[in-house]
C-alpha positions in Angstrom: 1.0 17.0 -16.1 -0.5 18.3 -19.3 0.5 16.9 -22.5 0.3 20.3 -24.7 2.6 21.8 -21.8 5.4 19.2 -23.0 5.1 19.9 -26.7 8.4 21.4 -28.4 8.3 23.4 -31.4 10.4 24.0 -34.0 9.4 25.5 -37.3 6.5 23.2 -38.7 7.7 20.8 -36.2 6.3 19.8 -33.0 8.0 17.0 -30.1 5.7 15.3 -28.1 6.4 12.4 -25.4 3.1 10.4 -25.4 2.9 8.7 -22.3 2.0 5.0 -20.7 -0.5 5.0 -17.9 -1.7 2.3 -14.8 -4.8 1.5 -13.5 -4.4 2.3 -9.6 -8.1 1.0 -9.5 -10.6 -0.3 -12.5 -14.0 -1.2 -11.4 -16.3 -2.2 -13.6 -19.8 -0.8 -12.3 -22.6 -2.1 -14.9 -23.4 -2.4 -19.0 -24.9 0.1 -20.6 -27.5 0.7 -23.1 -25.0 1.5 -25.9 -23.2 -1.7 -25.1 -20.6 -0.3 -23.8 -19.4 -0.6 -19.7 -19.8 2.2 -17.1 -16.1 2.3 -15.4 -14.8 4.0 -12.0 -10.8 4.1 -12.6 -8.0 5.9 -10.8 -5.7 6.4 -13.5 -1.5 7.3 -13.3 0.8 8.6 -15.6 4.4 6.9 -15.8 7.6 8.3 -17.4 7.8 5.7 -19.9 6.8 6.8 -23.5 6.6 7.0 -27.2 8.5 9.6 -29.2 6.4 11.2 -31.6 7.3 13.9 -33.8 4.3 15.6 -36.3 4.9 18.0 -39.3 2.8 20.3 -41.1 2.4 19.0 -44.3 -0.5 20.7 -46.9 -1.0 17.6 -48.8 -1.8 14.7 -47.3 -1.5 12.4 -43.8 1.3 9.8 -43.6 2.5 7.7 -41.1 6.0 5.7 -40.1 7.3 4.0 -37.0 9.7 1.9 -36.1 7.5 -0.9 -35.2 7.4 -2.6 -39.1 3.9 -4.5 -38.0 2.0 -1.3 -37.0 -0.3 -0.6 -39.7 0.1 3.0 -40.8 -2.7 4.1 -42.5 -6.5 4.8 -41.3 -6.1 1.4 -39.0 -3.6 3.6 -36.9 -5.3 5.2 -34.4 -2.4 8.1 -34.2 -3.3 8.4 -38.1 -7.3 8.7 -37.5 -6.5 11.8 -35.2 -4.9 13.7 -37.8 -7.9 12.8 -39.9 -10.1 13.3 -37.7 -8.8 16.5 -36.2 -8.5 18.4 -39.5 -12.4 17.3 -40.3 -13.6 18.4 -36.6 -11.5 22.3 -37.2 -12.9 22.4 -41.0 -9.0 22.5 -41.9 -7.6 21.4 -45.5 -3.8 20.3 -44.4 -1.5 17.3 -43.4 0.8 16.0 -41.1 3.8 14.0 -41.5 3.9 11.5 -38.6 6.5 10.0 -37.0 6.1 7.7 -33.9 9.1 5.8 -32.1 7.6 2.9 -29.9 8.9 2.1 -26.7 5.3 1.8 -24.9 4.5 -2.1 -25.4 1.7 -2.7 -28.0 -1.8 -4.0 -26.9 -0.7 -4.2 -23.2 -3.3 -2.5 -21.1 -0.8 0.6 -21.3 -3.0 3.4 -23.2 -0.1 3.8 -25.9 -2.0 4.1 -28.7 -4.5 5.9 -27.2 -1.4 8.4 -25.6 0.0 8.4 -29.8 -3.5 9.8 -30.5 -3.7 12.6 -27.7 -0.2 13.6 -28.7 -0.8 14.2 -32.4 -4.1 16.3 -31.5 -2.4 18.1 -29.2 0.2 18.9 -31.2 -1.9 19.6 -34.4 -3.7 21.9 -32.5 -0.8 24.0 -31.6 0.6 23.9 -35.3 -2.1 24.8 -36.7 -3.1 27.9 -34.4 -6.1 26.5 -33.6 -6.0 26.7 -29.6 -8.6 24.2 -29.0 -8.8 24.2 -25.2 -8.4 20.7 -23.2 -12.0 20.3 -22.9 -12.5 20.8 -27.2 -9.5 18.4 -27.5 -10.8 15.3 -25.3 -14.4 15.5 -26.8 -12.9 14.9 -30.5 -10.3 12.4 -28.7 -13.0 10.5 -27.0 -14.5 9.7 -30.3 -11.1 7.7 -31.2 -11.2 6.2 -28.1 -12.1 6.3 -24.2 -8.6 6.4 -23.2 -7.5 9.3 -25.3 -9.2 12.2 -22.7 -7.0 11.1 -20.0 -3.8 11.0 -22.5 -4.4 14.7 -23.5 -4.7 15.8 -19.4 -3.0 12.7 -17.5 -2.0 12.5 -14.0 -3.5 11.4 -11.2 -7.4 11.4 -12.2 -10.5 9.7 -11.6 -11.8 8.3 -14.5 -15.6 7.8 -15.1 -18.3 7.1 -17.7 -16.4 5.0 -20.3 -13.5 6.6 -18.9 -13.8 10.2 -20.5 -15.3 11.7 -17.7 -11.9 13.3 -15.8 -12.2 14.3 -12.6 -8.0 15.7 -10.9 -7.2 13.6 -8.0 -4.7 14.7 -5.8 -0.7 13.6 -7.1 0.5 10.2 -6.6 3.4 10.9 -4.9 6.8 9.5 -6.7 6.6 6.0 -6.7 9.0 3.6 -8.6 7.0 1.3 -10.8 8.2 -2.1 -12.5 6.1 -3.2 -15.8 6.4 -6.1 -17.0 4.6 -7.5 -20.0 4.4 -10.9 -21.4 4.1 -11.9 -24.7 0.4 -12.4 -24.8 -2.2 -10.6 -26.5 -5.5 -9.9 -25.0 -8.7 -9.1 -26.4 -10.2 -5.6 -24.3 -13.7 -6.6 -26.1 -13.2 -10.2 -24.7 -12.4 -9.6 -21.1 -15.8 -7.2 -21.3 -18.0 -10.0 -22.6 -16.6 -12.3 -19.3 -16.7 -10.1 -17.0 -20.7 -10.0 -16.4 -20.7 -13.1 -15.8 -18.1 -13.0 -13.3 -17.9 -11.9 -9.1 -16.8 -8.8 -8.6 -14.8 -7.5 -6.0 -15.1 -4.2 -6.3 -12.3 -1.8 -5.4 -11.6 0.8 -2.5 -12.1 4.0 -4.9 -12.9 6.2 -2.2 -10.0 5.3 0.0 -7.7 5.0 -2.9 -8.2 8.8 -3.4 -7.8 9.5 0.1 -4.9 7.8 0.3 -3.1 9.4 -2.5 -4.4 13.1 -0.8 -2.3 11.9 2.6 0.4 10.3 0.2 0.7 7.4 2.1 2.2 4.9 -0.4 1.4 2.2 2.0 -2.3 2.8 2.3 -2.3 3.2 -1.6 -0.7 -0.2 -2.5 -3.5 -1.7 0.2 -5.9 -0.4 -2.3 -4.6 -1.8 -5.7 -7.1 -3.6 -7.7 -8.4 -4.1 -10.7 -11.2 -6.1 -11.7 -10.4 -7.4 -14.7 -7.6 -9.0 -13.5 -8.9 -12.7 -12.4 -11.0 -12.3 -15.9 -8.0 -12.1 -17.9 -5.8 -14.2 -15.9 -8.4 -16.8 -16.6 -6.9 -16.5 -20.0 -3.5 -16.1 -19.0 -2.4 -17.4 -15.5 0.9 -16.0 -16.3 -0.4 -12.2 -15.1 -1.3 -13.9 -11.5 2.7 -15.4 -11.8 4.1 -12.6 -12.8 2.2 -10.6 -10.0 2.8 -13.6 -7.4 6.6 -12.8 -8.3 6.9 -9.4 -7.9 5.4 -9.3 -4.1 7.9 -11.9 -3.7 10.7 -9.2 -4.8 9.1 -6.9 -2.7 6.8 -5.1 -4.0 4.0 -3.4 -2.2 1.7 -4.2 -4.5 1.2 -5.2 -7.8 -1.5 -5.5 -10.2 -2.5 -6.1 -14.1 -3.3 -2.8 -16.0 -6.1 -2.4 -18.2 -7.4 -5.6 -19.0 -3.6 -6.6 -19.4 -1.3 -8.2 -20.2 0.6 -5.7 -18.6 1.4 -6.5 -14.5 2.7 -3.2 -12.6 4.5 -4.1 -9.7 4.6 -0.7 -6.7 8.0 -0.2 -5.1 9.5 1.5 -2.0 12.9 0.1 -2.4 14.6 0.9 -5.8 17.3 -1.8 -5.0 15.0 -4.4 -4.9 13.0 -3.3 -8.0 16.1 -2.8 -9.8 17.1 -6.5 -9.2 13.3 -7.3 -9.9 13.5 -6.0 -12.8 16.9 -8.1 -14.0 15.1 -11.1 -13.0 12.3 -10.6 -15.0 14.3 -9.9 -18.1 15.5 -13.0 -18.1 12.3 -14.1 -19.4 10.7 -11.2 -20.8 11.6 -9.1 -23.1 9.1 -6.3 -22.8 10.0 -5.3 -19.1 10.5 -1.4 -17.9 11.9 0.4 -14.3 9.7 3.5 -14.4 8.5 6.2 -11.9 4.4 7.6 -11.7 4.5 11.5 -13.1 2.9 14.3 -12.7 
């Protein structure tokens, strides 16, 4: 997929779905001058996603949701696009933003990070600018390391702090359970504990080569992410809600991000169907998806 691909227009309009990803793998590799971590992800698109719709407006930048405790000014990251889109193209205009949540906040899920790629991409193509990919991902990574991977998503191996993109052959359809709990973690947190934890690094390599033969199997054998026992030290509820769904029958499952978000894989869409029921029954924030590409 390519998010700019998806954009609808009309008038001084544009329609943008802004997408949630996974974290096939997440390695953590070492700590970097800059403070900041050199990563090694695998990184999938799923179908669920934010509505968000951005008009031209000459004056100013303004922001609503339906979420009442987003903030909507410069906090929002959606908002700092805009902002920071007009200042990069040397444009005096506006945008009226609109952004209908269904991606759970703060979950390990990329959505504000997607909300972001989706405003610049759609900026870009109201204002008849035609930044290509590559212009729009080095202004996105300044918002954030996830935003790159929003604007091109996919099936790609993430490097560097995550902004270096390189395409990985597509995941085939998969369906995939998400299941958050109502926990907040702290990304900056989870990278302060995680020196000082044992890694177990993941199977990059073969995760990629399994996703070429599309072998579902192979690629829920390599599932990991290594922030997970790190967060979970936090919250033991990710390692119960992952110990659940492989007793529903999952393939695999596995926290995204650093969480709280558990993805569960699935080769049977009865049983993640009745997964998923059971899992509502206690969480609120729980979603039958399927990867895209």
């Amino acid at each position: 997929m390519r998010l700019s691909d998806e954009i609808i227009i009309n008038g001084n309009r544009a329609y943008a779905r802004s997408y949630a990803k996974i974290n096939l793998t997440l390695d953590v590799l070492n700590k970097r001058e800059d403070g900041y971590h050199n990563v090694s992800m695998v990184m999938q698109t799923v179908n669920l996603c934010d509505m968000v719709t951005v008009e031209k407006n000459e004056k100013e930048i303004t922001l609503v949701t339906n979420l009442n405790y987003l903030p909507l000014g410069e906090k929002n990251i959606a908002w700092k696009a805009a902002k920071i889109f007009f200042e990069e193209c040397q444009i005096k205009g506006g945008a009226r933003i609109d952004i209908q949540k269904n991606i759970p906040v703060a979950a390990g899920l990329a959505g504000g990070s997607s909300n972001a790629a989706a405003v610049l991409c759609a900026l870009n193509i109201l204002y008849d600018v035609n930044l290509s990919d590559e212009e729009l991902c080095k202004i996105g990574v300044k918002l954030g390391a996830d935003v790159p991977y929003c604007i091109i998503g996919g099936t790609q191996l993430a490097e560097g702090i995550g902004e270096k993109l390189s395409p990985v052959a597509e995941m085939p359809k998969t369906t995939v359970l998400l299941v958050k709990p109502p926990i907040s973690i702290s990304t900056a947190k989870i990278y302060e504990k995680i020196d000082s934890h044992d890694i177990v690094h993941p199977d990059t390599v073969g995760m990629i080569e399994s996703i070429k033969k599309a072998d579902i199997n192979q690629i829920s054998k390599r599932i990991h992410n290594v922030m997970e026992p790190v967060t979970a030290d936090i919250a033991p509820v990710v390692l119960r809600i992952k110990e659940k769904m492989i007793k529903d029958g999952a393939l695999a499952a596995a926290m995204s991000g650093s969480g709280p978000t558990v993805f569960g894989i699935f080769d049977d869409e009865i049983a993640a169907k009745k997964s998923c029921d059971s899992f509502f029954t206690f969480y609120k924030e729980v979603y039958l998806t399927k990867t895209y590409n």
